[in-house]
N, C-alpha and C positions, 0 to 999 in steps of 0.2 A: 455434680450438677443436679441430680436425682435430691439429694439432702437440699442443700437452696431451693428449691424448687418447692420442697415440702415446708423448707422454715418460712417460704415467702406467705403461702398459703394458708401454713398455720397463724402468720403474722397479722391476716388479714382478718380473722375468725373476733367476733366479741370477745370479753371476756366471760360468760356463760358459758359459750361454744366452746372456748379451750379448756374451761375447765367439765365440761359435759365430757370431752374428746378424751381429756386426762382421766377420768374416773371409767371408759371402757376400756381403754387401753390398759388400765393398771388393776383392771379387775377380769381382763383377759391374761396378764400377765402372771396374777396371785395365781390364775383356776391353772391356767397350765402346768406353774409352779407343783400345785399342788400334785395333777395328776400326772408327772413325770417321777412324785416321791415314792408313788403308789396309790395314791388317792384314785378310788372308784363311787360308780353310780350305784346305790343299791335299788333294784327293782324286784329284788327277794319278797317285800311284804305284799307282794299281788298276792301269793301263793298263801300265806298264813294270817295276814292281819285279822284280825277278832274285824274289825269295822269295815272291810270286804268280804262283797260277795264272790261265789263260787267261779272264777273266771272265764269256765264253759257258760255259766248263764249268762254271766256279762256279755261274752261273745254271741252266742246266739241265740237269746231270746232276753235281749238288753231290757226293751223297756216294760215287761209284764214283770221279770224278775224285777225292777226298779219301784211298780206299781204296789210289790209286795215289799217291801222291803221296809221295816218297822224299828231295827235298831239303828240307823243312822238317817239323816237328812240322804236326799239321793246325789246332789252333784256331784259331789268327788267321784261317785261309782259311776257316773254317767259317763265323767270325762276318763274314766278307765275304759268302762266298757266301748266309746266308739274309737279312743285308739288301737284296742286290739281290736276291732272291727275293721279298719283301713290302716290300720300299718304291717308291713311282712316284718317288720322287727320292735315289736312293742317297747321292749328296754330302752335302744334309741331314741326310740319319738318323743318317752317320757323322757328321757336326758334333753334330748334338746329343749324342749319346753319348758323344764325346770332352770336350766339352763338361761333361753332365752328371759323367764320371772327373775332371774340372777341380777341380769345388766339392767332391766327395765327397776329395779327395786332401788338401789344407788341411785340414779338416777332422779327417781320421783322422788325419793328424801332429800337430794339435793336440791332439785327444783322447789319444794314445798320451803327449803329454809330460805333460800335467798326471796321468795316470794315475799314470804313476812318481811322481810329488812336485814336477814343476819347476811354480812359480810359477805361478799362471796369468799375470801379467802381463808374467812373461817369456817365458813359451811363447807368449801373444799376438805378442810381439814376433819371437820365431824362426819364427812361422807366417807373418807376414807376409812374411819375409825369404827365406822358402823358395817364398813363393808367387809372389814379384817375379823371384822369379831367371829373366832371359828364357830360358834354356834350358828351363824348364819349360813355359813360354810356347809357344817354338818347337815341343816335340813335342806339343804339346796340339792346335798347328794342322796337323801331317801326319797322314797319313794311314799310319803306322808304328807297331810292335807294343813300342817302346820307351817311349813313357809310356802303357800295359795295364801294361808289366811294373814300371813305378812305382808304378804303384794294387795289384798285387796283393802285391808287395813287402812296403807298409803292412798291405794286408789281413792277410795273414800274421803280421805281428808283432801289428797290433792284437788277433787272435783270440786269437796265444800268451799274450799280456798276458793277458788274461781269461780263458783256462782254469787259469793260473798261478794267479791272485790269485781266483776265483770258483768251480775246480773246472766248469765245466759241461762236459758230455761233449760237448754238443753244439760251443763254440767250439774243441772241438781237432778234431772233426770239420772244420767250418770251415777251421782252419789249413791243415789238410792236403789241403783241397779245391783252396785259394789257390794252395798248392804243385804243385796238380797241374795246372792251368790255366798255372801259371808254365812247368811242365815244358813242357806242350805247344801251348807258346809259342814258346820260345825254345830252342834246339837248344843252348846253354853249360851248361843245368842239366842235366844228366844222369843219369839212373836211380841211378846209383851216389851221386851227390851228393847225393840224399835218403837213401839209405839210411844214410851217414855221417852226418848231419841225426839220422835217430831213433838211431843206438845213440852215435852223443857223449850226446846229449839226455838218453836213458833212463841211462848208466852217471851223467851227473852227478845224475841229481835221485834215484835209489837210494843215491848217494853223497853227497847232500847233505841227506839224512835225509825226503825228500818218501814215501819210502815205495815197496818195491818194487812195490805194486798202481799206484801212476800211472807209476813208469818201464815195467810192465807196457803198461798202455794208453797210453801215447806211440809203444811200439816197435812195438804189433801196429797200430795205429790208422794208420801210414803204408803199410799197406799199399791204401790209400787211393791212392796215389801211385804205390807201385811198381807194382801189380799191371796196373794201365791202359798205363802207361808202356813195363814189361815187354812184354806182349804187342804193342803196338806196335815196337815194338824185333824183337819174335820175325820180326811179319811183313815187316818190313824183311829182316831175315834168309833167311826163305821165299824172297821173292820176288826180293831183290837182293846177297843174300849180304854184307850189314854188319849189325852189332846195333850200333843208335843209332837218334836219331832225326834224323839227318842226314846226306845223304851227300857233302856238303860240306867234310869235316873235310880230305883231305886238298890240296881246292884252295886254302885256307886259311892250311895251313900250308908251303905251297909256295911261297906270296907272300909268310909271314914269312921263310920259308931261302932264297931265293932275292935275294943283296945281288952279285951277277956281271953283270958287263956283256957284251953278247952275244958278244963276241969269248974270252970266257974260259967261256962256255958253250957256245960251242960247241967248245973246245976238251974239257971236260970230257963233253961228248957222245961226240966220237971215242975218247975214254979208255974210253970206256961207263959212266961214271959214272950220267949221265943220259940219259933217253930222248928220242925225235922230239920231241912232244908236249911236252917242256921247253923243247924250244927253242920250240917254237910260241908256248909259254904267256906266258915271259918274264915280266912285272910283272901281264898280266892274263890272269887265267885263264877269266872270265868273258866268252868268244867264243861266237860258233855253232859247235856242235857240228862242224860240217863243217871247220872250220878244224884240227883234230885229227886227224883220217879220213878214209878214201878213201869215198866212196858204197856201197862193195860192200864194205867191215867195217861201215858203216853197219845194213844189213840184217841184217847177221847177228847182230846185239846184241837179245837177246829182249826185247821190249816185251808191253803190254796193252792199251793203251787209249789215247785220245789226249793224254791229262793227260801220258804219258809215253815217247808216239812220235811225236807233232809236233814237230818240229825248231821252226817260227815259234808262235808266238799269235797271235789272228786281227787284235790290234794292230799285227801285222808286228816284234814285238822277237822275241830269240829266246827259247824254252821250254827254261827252265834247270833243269827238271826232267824233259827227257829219260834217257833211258834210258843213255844214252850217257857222261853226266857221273858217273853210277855208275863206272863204267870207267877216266873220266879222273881223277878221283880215286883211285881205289886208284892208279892209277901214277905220280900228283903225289906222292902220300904216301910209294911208295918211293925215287921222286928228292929229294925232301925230307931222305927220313930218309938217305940216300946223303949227303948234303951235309952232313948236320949229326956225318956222322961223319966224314968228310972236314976239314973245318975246324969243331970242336964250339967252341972261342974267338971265332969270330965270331957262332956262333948265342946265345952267350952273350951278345955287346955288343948283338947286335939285341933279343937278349929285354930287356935291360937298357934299349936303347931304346925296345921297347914298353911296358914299363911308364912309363916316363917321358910318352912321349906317354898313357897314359890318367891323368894328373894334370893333363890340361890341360884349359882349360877350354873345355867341349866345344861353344858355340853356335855358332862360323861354322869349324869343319871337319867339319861333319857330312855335309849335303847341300847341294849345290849351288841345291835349289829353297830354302832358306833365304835365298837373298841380300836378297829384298825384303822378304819380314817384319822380317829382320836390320837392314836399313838403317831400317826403324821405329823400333826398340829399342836404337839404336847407341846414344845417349846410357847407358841402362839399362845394358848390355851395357858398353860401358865401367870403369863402377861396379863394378859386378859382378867383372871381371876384373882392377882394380888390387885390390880386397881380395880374392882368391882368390893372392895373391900375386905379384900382376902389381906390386907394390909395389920386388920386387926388382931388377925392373928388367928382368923375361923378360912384355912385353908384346904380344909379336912371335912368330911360329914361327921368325922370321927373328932372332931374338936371338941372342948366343955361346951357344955352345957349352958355355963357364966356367958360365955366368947358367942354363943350364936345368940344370945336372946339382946347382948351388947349390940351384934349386927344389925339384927333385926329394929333395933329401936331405932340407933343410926341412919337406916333406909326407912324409916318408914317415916323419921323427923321431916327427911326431904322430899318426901310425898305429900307430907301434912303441910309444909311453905308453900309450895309451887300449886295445892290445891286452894289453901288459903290465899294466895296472893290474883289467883285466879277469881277466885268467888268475892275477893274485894274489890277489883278492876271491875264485874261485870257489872255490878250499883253505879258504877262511875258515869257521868255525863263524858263521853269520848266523841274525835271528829268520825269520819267516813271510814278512813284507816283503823284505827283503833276498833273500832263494830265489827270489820270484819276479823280482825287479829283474833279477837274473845267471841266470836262465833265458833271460830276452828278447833281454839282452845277448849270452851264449853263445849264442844262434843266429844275431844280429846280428854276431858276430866270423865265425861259419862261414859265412854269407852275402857278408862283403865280403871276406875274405881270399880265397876260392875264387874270385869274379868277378878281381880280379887274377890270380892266379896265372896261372890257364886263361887268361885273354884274353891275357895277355903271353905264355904259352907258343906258342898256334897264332894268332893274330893281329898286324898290323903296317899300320897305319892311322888306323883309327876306331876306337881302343883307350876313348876316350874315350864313345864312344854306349855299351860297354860297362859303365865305372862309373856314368853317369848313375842308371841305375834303382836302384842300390844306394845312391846317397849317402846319402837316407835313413838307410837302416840305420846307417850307421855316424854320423849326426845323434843317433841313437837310444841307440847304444852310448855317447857322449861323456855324455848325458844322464841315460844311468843310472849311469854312473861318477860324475859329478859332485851325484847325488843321493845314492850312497853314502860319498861322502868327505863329505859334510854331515852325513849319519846316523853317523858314525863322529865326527865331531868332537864332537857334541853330548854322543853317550854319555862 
């Protein structure tokens, strides 16, 4: 009686509703799955991540430690520090919440495709296939700012979709909230990076007949973004003499330019190429500060507060947000940039192979606490990775040399069509529909192109945690292309 009851009701539901209904059920169904294999929540990296603060400061003196706080953007540490302020079981809350960004993320991809026009029964089918993907899986169970920056991603595009296609002032509001939480998230988005965001934006939709009153409020509306972002930047500036929101950029890119084995750096030390401190640094730059300095240059590096003069956290790892690393940054940065003019041909092969590593597929070279959830998922994860074009025969980081640069071209062919076919649609005389489809899109091309570029330019690693949050986007961009070659055939 109980089942008819339910088939009547589910009978009665749209066809969005049953398939919204289908995609939490069966993504309550996978989590479960999974954590009945053994799958767990990791909330270990409160305690050691390099990019959090000390979680006694977090807890009790949140927002002066946040004030000081120079190697990362502050949200993520904020929304650390006020769950262990009001939850008695901080692991939980962060489960749940990661959890609850879980169902909400399927979800908003799935809405964002059938919006544009694709099928519902095929966007059923790509939602599920995005929601299986174990890398999704994997950052949903850390306790890392890499799937936040997937959910706001979506949020962003969903919103744009809808101020596009509905005019409401309040969803471009929204957009640019998304974007501004994204900012002060993730230290790759950069003040400037929005600001390019609103005037690409506003020249196309003035130029694509939307009317110069909405490229009007696109342009001023992101001041939403800059204005926060800005000032943040300023006081980085005040207090530690960089404008960003990270003062990490230069240790960064010290370990992409830095391809010299110690005996050839340190020859380029005596040259004066490079400084002490290079040599110290070597492949890892990420030491106790003391490994750098003498105890009495120590002192004389002006601090504030403990968030940025405590050498340890009270975990005993060290506080990577001392004062000190301001320092050894700017002079990683000029030994960097010393090297890359020194030999500019080989910073070109490493950038070449940074981007090549963020085409890969990104679940077991992320973190190392990945291994046991990983080995959950290895079947999945297998799957996964021959259709990602492990098909070629680059299933391995241990594959030729030949086989990944083959990959590489492969995927990078189908970035260069769907960005091309993009940048050819936007010239296009299109109806109302069409404007907004290649609005979405054109944010979604300056979204994923930028995370490439920048990541392969100053990173050389985990280039790959890098596209993860973006793949979306460019899910999005294929989607809207392929709903406008359907609308162009029709006509």
């Amino acid at each position: 009686m109980a089942f008819k009851k339910l088939t009547k009701m589910f009978s009665l539901l749209s066809p969005d509703e049953r398939y919204g209904l289908a995609i939490v059920l069966l993504f309550i169904l996978s989590r479960v799955i999974f954590s009945l294999k053994g799958g767990s929540f990791l909330a270990t990296p409160l305690s050691f991540a390099k990019q959090y603060l000390d979680p006694l400061l977090l807890k009790n003196d949140l927002m002066r430690s946040l004030f000081y706080l120079h190697s990362q953007p502050p949200l993520f540490n904020l929304f650390l520090g006020i769950i262990l302020k009001v939850s008695p079981i901080p692991s939980i809350s962060y489960e749940l919440l990661f959890k609850t960004a879980g169902i909400v993320i399927p979800l908003l991809f799935y809405g964002i495709l059938t919006s544009l026009g694709i099928h519902t029964r095929l966007a059923f089918i790509a939602t599920i296939i995005f929601m299986l993907n174990p890398t999704l899986i994997l950052y949903e169970n850390l306790l890392y700012y890499s799937y936040i920056e997937a959910l706001l991603v979506l949020l962003s595009i969903c919103f744009l979709l809808y101020w596009s296609s509905k005019k409401g002032f309040m969803y471009l509001l929204l957009f640019w909230t998304s974007l501004l939480c994204l900012g002060m998230i993730r230290s790759l988005f950069h003040p400037v990076f929005f600001l390019i965001i609103a005037v690409v934006v506003s020249l196309y939709l003035k130029r694509a007949g939307k009317g110069l009153r909405l490229a009007r409020h696109f342009l001023l509306s992101s001041l939403i973004v800059l204005i926060p972002m800005s000032l943040w930047c300023v006081k980085n500036f005040y207090l530690y003499d960089f404008f960003g929101t990270s003062s990490w950029e230069g240790m960064s890119l010290w370990i992409k330019t830095n391809g010299y084995d110690p005996e050839k750096l340190e020859q380029l030390y005596h040259n004066g190429m490079v400084s002490q401190q290079a040599l110290v640094a070597g492949l890892d730059t990420f030491q106790p500060i003391h490994y750098f300095y003498e105890e009495d240059y120590l002192k004389q590096i002006p601090c504030h507060h403990p968030a940025d003069c405590n050498e340890w956290r009270s975990s005993g790892t060290p506080n990577f947000n001392h004062s000190g690393y301001v320092y050894l940054s700017k002079q990683l940065r000029r030994d960097a940039l010393s090297l890359i003019l020194y030999n500019p041909t080989l910073f070109a092969f490493y950038s070449a192979g940074s981007y090549s590593l963020m085409l890969w597929h990104a679940s077991d070279s992320v973190q190392a606490l990945f291994m046991d959830n990983l080995q959950i998922l290895e079947k999945l994860e297998n799957v996964y990775r021959f259709v990602y074009f492990g098909f070629l025969g680059v299933e391995s980081k241990r594959s030729t040399q030949q086989l990944w640069w083959v990959r590489t071209i492969v995927i990078s062919t189908i970035f260069l069509f769907f960005y091309a076919s993009t940048l050819i649609n936007l010239f296009r005389k299109r109806d109302s529909f069409s404007l907004t489809i290649f609005t979405v899109c054109l944010f979604c091309l300056l979204m994923h192109t930028y995370t490439l570029f920048v990541s392969s330019l100053i990173e050389f690693g985990e280039n790959n945690r890098f596209r993860f949050p973006v793949d979306a986007a460019f899910l999005v961009l294929i989607a809207g292309n392929v709903v406008s070659w359907k609308h162009s055939i029709k006509q």
